[in-house]
C-alpha positions as CSV (number, residue, x, y, z in Angstrom):
1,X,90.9,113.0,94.1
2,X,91.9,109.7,92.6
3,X,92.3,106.4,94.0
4,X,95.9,104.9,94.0
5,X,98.3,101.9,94.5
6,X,101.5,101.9,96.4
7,X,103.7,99.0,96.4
8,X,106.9,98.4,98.6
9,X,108.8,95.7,100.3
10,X,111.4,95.0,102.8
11,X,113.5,92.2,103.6
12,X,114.1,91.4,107.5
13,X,117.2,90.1,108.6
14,X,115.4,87.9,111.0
15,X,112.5,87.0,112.6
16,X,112.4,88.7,115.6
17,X,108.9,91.1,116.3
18,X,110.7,94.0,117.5
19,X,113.2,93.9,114.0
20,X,109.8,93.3,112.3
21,X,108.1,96.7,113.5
22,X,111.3,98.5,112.9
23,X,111.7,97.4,109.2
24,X,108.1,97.7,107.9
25,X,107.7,100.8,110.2
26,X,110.6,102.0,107.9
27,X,109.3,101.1,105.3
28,X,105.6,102.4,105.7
29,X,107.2,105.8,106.4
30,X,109.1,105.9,103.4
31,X,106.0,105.2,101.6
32,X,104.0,107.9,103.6
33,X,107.2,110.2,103.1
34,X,107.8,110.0,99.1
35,X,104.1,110.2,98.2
36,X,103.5,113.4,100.5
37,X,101.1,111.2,102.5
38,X,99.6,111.7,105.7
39,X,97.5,108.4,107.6
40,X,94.4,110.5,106.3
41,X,95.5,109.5,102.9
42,X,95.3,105.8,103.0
43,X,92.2,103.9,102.4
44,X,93.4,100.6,103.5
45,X,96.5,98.2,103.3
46,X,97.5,95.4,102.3
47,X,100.6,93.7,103.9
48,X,102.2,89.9,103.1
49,X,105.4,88.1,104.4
50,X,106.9,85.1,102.8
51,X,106.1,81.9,105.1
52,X,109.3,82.2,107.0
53,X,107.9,84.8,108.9
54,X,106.2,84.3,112.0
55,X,107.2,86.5,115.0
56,X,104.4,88.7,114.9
57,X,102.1,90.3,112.1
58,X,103.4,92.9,110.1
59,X,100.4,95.3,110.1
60,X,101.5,95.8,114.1
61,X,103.9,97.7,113.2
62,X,101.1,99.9,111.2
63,X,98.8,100.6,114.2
64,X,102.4,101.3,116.4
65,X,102.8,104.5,113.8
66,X,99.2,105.6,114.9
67,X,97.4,104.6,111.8
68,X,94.8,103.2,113.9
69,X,91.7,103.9,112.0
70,X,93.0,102.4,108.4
71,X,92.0,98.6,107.6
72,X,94.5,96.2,107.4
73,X,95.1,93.0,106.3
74,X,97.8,90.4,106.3
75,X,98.3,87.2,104.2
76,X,101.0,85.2,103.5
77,X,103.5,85.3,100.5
78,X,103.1,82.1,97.9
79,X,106.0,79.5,99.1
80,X,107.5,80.1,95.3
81,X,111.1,77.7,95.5
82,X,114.1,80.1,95.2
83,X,111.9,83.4,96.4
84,X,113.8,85.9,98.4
85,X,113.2,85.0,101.7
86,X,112.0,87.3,105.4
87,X,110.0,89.7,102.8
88,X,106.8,92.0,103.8
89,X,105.2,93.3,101.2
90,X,102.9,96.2,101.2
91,X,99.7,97.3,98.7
92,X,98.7,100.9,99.9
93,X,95.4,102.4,98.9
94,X,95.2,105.4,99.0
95,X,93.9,109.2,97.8
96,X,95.8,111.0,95.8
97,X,96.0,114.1,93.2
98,X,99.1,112.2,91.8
99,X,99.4,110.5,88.5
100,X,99.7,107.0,88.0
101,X,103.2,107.7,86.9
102,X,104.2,109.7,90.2
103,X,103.5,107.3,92.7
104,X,106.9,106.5,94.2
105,X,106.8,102.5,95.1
106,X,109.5,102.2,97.9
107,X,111.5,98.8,98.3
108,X,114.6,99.1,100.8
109,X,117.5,97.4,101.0
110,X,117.7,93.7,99.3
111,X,114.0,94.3,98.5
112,X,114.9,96.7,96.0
113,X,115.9,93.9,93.3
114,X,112.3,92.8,93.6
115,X,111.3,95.0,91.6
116,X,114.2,97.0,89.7
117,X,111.5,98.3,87.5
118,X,109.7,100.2,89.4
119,X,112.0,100.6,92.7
120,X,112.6,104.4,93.5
């Protein structure tokens, strides 16, 4: 089995904790869903939000799912002038029989036009 990348975003519409978990919980079940993952899968994740963010730390929202025994991390986004603002983003680990070429990178809503390229 081969070690993989995942990447996905989300962008919040505030910054409220409880929107937060909703939003990347979303969004770390979409990820879970298109890759025909399961929480055994995942080696570890990374998670960043742009500096506007502060209500609460995104991997919460992780451990809430029951992915309890994956490490996390958080960092904070660059403060680039004219970035897209209230954005987690997400670098999943993980194991997988997939190609390179299969991995489905999720990035809802506004997110998706981070990343047009690779945005399924």
């Amino acid at each position: 089995m081969a070690v993989r990348a995942v990447r996905g975003a989300v962008q919040l519409e505030r910054d409220e904790a409880g929107h937060m978990d909703e939003q990347v919980g979303a969004l770390l079940t979409a990820i879970l869903e298109r890759n025909d993952l399961t929480p055994d899968d995942l080696i570890s994740i990374w998670f960043t939000a742009t500096p506007d963010l502060h209500s609460d730390f995104p991997a919460a929202a992780a451990r809430k799912l029951g992915i309890v025994d994956v490490p996390l991390i958080c960092a904070q986004e660059l403060d680039i002038e004219g970035a897209m603002p209230r954005v987690v983003r997400v670098l999943a680990h993980i194991e997988s029989d997939r190609s390179r070429a299969d991995i489905a990178h999720v990035y809802l809503g506004a997110a998706a036009a981070l990343r047009k390229d690779i945005a399924q």
